[in-house]
Residue frames as a rotation matrix with the C-alpha (Angstrom) as fourth column:
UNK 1
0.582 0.813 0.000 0.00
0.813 -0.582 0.000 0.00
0.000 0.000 -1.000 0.00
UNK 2
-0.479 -0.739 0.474 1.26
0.765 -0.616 -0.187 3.68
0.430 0.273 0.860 -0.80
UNK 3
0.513 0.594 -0.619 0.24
0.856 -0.408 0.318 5.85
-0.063 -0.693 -0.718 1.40
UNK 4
-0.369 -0.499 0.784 0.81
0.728 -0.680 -0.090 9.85
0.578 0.537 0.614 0.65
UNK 5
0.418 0.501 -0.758 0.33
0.909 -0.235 0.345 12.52
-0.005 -0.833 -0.553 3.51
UNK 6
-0.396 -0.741 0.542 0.48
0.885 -0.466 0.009 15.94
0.246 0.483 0.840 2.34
UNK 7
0.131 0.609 -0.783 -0.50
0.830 -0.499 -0.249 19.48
-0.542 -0.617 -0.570 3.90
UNK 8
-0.253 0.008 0.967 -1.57
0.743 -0.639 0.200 22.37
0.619 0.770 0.156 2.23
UNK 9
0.102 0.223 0.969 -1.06
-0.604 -0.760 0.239 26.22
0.790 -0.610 0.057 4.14
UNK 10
0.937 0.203 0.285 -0.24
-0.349 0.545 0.762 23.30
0.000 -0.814 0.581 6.71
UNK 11
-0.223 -0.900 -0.373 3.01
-0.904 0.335 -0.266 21.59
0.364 0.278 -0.889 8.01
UNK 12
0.721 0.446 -0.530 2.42
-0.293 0.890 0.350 17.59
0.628 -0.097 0.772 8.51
UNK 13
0.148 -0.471 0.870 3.67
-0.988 -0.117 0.105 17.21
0.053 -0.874 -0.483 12.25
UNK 14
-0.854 -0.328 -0.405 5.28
-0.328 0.942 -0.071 13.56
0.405 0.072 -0.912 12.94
UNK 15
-0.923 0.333 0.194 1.70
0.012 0.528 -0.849 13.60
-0.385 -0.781 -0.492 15.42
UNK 16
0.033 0.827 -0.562 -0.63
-0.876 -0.246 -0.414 14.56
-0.480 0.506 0.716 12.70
UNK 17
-0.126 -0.387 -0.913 0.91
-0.866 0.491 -0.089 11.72
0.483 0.780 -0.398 10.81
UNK 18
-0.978 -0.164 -0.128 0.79
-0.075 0.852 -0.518 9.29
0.194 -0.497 -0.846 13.04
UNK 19
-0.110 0.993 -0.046 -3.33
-0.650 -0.107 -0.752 10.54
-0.752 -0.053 0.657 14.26
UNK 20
0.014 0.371 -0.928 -3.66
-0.991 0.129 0.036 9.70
0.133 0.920 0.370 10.28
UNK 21
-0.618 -0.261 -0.741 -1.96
-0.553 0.814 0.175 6.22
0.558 0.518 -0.648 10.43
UNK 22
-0.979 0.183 0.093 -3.48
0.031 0.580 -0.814 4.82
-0.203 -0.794 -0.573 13.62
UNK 23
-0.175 0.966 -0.192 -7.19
-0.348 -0.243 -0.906 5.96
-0.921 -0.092 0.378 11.99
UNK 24
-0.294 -0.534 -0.793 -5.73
-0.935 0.334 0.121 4.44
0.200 0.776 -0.598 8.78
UNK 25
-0.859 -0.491 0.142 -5.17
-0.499 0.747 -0.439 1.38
0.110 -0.448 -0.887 10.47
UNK 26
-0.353 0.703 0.617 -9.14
-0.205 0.586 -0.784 0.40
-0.913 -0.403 -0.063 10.83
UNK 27
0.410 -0.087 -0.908 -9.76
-0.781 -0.548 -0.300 1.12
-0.472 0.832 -0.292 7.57
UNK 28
-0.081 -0.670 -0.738 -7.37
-0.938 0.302 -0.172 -1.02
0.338 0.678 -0.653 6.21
UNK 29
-0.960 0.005 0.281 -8.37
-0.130 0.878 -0.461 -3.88
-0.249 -0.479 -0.842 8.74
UNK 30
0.605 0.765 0.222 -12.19
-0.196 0.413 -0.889 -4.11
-0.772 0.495 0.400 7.17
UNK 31
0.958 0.174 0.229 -10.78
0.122 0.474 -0.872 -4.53
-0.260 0.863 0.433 3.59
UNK 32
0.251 -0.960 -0.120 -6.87
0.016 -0.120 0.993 -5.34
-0.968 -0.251 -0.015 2.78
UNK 33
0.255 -0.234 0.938 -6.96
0.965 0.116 -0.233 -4.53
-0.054 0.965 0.256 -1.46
UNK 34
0.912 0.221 -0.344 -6.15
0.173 -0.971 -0.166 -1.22
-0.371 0.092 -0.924 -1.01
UNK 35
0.538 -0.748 0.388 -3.58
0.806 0.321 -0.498 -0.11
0.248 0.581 0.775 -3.17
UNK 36
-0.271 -0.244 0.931 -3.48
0.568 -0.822 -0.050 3.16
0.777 0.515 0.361 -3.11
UNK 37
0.328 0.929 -0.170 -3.69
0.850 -0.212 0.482 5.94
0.412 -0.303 -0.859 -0.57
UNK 38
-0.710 -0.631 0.312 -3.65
0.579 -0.776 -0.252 9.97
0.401 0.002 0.916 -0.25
UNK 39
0.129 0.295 -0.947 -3.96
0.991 -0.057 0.118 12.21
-0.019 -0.954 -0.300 2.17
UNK 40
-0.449 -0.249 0.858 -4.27
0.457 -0.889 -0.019 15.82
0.768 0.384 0.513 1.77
UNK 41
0.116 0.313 -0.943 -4.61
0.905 -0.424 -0.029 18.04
-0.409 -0.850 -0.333 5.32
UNK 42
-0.318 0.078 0.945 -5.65
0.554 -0.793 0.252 21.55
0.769 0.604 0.209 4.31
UNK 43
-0.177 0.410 -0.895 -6.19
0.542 -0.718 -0.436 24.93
-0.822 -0.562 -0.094 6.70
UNK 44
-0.203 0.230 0.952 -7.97
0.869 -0.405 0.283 27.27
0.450 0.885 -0.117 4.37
UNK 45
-0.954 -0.176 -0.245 -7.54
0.265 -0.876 -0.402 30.84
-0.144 -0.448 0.882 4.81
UNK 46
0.082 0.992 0.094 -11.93
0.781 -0.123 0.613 31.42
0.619 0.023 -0.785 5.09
UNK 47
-0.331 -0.084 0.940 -13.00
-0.272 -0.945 -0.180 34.82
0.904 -0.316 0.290 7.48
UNK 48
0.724 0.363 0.586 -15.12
-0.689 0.354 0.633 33.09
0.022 -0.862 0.506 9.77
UNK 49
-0.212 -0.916 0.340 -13.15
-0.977 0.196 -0.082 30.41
0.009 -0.349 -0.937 11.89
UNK 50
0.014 0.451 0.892 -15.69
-0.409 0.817 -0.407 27.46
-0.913 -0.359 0.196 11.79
UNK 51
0.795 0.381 0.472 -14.75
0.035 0.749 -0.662 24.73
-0.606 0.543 0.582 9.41
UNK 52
0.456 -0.648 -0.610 -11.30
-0.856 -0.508 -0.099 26.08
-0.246 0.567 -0.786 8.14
UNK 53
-0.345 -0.938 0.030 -9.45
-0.837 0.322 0.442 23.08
-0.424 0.127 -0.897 8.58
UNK 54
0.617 0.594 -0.516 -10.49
-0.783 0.401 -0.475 20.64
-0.076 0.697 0.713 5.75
UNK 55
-0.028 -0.103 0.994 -9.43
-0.422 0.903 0.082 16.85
-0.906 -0.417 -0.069 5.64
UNK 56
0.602 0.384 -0.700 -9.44
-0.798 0.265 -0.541 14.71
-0.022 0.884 0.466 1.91
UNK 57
-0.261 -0.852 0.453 -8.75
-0.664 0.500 0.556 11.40
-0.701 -0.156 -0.696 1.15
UNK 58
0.180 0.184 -0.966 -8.08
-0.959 0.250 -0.131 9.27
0.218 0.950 0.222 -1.73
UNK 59
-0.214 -0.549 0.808 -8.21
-0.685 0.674 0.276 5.70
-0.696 -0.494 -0.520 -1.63
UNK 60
-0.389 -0.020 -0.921 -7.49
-0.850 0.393 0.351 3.73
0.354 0.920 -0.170 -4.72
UNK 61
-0.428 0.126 0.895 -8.91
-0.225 0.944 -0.240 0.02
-0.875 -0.304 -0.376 -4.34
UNK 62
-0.935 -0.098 0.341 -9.08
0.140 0.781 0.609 -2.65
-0.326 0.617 -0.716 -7.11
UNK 63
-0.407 0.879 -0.249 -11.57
0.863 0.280 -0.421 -1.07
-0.300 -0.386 -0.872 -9.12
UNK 64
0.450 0.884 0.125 -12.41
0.816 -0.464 0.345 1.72
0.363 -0.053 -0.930 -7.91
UNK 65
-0.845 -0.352 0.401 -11.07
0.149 -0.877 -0.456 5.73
0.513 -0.326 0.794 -6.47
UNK 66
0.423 0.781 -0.459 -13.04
0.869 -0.205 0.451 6.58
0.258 -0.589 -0.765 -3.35
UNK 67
-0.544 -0.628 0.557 -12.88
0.472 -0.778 -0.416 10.01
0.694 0.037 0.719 -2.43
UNK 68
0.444 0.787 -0.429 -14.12
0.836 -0.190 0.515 11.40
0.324 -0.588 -0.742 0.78
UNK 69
-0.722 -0.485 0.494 -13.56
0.152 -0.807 -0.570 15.24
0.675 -0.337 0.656 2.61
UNK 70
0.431 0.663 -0.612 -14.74
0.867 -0.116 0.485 16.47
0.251 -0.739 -0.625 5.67
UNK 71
-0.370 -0.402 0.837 -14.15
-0.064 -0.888 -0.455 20.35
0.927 -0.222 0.303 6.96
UNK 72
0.793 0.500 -0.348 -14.50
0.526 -0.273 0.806 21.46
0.308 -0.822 -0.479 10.69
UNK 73
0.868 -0.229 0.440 -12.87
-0.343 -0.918 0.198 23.65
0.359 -0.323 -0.876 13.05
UNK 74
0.433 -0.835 0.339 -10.55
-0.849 -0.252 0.465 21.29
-0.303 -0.489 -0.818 14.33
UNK 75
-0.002 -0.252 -0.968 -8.42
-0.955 0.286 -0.073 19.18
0.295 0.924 -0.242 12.14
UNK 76
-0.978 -0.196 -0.068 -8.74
-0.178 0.962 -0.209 16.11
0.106 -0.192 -0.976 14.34
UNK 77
-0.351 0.775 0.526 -11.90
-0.054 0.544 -0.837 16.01
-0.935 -0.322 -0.150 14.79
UNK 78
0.573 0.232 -0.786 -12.44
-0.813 0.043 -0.581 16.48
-0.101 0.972 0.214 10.46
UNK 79
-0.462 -0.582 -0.669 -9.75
-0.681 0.716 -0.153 13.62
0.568 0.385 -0.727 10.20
UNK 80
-0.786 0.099 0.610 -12.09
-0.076 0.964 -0.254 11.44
-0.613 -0.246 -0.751 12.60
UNK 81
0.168 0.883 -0.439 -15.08
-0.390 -0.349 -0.852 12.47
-0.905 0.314 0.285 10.47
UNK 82
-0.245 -0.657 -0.712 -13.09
-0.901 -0.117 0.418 11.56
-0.358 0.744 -0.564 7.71
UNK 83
-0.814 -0.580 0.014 -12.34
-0.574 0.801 -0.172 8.14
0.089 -0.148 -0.985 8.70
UNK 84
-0.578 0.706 0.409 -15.91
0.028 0.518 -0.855 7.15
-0.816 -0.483 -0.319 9.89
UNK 85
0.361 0.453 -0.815 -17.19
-0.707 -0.437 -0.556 8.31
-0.608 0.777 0.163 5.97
UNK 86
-0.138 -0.562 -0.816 -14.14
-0.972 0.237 0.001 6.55
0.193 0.792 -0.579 4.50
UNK 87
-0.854 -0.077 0.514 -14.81
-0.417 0.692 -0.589 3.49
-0.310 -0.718 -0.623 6.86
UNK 88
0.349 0.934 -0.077 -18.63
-0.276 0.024 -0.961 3.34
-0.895 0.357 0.266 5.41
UNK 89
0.464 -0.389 -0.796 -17.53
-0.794 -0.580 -0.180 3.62
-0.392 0.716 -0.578 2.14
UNK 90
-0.486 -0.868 -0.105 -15.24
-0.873 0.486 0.021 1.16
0.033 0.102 -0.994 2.33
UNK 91
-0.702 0.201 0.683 -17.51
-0.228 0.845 -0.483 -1.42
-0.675 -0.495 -0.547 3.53
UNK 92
0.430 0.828 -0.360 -20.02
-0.429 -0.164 -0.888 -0.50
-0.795 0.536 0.284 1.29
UNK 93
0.121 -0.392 -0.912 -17.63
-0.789 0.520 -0.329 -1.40
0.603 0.759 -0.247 -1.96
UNK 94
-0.832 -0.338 0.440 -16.67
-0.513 0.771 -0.378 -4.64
-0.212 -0.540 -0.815 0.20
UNK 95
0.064 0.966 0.252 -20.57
-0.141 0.258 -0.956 -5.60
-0.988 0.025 0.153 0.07
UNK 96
0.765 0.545 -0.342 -20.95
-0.495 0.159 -0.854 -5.19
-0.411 0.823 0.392 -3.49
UNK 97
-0.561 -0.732 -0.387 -17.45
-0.783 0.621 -0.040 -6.95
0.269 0.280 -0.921 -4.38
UNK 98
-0.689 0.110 0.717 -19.02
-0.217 0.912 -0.349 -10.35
-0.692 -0.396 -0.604 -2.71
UNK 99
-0.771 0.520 -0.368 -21.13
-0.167 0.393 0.904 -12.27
0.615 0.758 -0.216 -4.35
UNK 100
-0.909 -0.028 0.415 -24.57
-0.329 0.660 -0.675 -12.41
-0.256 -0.750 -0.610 -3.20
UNK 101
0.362 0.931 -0.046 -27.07
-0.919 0.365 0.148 -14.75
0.154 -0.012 0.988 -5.00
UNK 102
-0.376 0.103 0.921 -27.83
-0.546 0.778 -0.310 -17.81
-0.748 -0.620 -0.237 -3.95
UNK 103
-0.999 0.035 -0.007 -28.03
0.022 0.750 0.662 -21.37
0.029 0.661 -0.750 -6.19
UNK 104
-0.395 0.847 -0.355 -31.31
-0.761 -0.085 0.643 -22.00
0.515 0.524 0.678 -7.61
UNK 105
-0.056 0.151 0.987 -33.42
-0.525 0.836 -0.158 -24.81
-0.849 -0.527 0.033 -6.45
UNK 106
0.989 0.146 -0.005 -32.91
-0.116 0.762 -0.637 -26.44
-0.089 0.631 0.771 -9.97
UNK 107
-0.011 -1.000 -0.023 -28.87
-0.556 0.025 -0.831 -26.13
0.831 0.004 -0.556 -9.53
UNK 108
-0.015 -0.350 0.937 -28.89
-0.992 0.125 0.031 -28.00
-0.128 -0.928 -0.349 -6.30
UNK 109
-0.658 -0.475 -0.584 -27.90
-0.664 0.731 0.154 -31.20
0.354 0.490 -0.797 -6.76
UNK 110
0.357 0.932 0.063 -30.74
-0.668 0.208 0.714 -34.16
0.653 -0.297 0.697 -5.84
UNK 111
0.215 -0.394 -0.894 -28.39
0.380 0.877 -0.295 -36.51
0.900 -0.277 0.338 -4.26
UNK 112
-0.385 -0.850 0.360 -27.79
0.306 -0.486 -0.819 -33.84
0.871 -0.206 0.447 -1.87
UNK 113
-0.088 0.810 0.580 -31.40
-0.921 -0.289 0.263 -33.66
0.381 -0.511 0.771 -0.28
């Protein structure tokens, strides 16, 4: 997995980074095809103060590009917001990857009843 943590009007502290991986880390334990993943922490210069600090992530997976953002006032709590979107998300493609119909009742074998 490639994993790409970049800040914009932001420097990416070793404890932002780490926040990311450890919230990363569930994520990646519902569904393990991910190839691909980027991180973009963002403080936007806005007048009012509520919602500056703005959160995006890409995650490539076999497939598919999921893309989720979340804005709030404080960048950890947009980066758990994130995670609980990207976490949905995830599962959601996970669901529709599986297969689920079910054999006919003329495909079941009779020797089997």
């Amino acid at each position: 997995m490639n994993l790409t943590i970049s800040g914009h009007h932001l420097e990416v502290t070793p404890a932002l980074r780490e926040y990311v991986l450890t919230k990363l880390d569930r994520v990646t334990r519902h569904f393990d095809q991910v190839v691909d993943v980027t991180v973009l922490l963002t403080v936007e210069k806005l007048k009012e103060k509520e919602r500056r600090q703005k959160a995006e992530v890409t995650l490539h997976v076999k497939g598919r590009d999921i893309f989720v953002e979340q804005s709030h006032e404080d960048l950890y709590a947009a980066i758990d917001q994130l995670m609980d979107k990207l976490d949905r998300q995830v599962m959601r493609h996970k669901d529709r990857l599986q297969d689920h119909h079910h054999a006919s009742a003329k495909r079941i074998d009779a020797s089997a009843i």
